[in-house]
C-alpha positions in Angstrom: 90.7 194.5 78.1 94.2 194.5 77.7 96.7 193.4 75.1 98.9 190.5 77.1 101.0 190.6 73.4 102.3 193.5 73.8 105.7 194.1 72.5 108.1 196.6 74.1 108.0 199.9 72.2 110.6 200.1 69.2 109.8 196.4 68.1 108.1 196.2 64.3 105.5 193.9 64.0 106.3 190.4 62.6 104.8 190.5 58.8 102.3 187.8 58.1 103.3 185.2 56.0 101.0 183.2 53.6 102.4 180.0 52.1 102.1 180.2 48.4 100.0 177.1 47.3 97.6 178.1 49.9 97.1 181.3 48.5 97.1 180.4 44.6 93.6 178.5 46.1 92.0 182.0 47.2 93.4 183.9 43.8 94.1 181.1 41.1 93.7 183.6 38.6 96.6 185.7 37.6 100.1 187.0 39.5 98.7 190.7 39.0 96.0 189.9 41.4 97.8 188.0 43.6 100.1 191.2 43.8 96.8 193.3 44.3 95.5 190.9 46.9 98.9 190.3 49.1 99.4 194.6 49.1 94.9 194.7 49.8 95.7 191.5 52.9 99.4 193.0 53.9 100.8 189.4 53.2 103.8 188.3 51.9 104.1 185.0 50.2 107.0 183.0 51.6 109.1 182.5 47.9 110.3 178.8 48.7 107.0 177.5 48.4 105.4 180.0 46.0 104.7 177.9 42.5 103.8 179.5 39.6 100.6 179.2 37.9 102.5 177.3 34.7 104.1 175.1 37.1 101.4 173.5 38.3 99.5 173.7 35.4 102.0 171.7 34.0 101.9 169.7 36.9 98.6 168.6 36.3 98.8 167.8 33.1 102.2 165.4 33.7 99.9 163.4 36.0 96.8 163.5 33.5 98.9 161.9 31.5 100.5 159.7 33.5 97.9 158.6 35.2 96.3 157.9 31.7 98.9 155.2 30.3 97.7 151.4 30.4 100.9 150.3 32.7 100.0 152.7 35.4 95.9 151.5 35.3 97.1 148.2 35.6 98.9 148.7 38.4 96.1 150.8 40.4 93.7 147.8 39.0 96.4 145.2 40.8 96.6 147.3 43.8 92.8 147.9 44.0 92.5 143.9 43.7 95.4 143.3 46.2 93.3 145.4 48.9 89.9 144.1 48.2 91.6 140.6 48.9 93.1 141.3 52.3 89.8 143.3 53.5 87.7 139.8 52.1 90.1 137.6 54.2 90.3 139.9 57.2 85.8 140.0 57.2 86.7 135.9 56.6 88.7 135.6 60.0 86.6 137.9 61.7 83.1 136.1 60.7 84.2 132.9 62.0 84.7 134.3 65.7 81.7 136.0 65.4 79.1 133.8 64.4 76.0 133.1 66.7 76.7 130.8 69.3 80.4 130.2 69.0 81.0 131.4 72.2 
């Protein structure tokens, strides 16, 4: 079978690119094997969306903490009330159409 991709002779080959928070989920590890791993897969990680490993350690741990503080459970708890409301009205409405022998 034949290769219908074929590029005229004289063109390289477009280099695989890998976006970077994709790849710190195959090698979270360390950046000396990510360097291992892109030469090993011939990738190269596109650099406006690489993030270091410190980063977004320290990414996680702003929101851990954020997420921890009584202000911001009390707004999730008013949210998570807020929704359970509308879906208790909406099966309200809904019931009342629906009941045997209202048609």
């Amino acid at each position: 079978m034949e290769n219908i991709h074929r590029r005229p002779s004289g063109n390289r080959p477009k280099k695989k690119r890998f976006r970077g928070n994709q790849f710190m989920k195959v090698c979270p590890h360390t950046h000396v094997a990510e360097r291992r791993d892109t030469k090993k897969f011939d990738l190269k990680i596109n650099k406006n969306v690489c993030v270091s490993l410190a980063e977004r350690d320290n990414r996680r741990i702003f929101t851990s903490r954020k997420r921890s503080l009584a202000s911001s459970f009390e707004a999730r708890r008013a949210k998570k009330i807020k929704k359970t409301k509308e879906i208790e009205l909406f099966k309200q409405q809904e019931s009342i159409s629906y009941d045997p022998g209202a048609f």
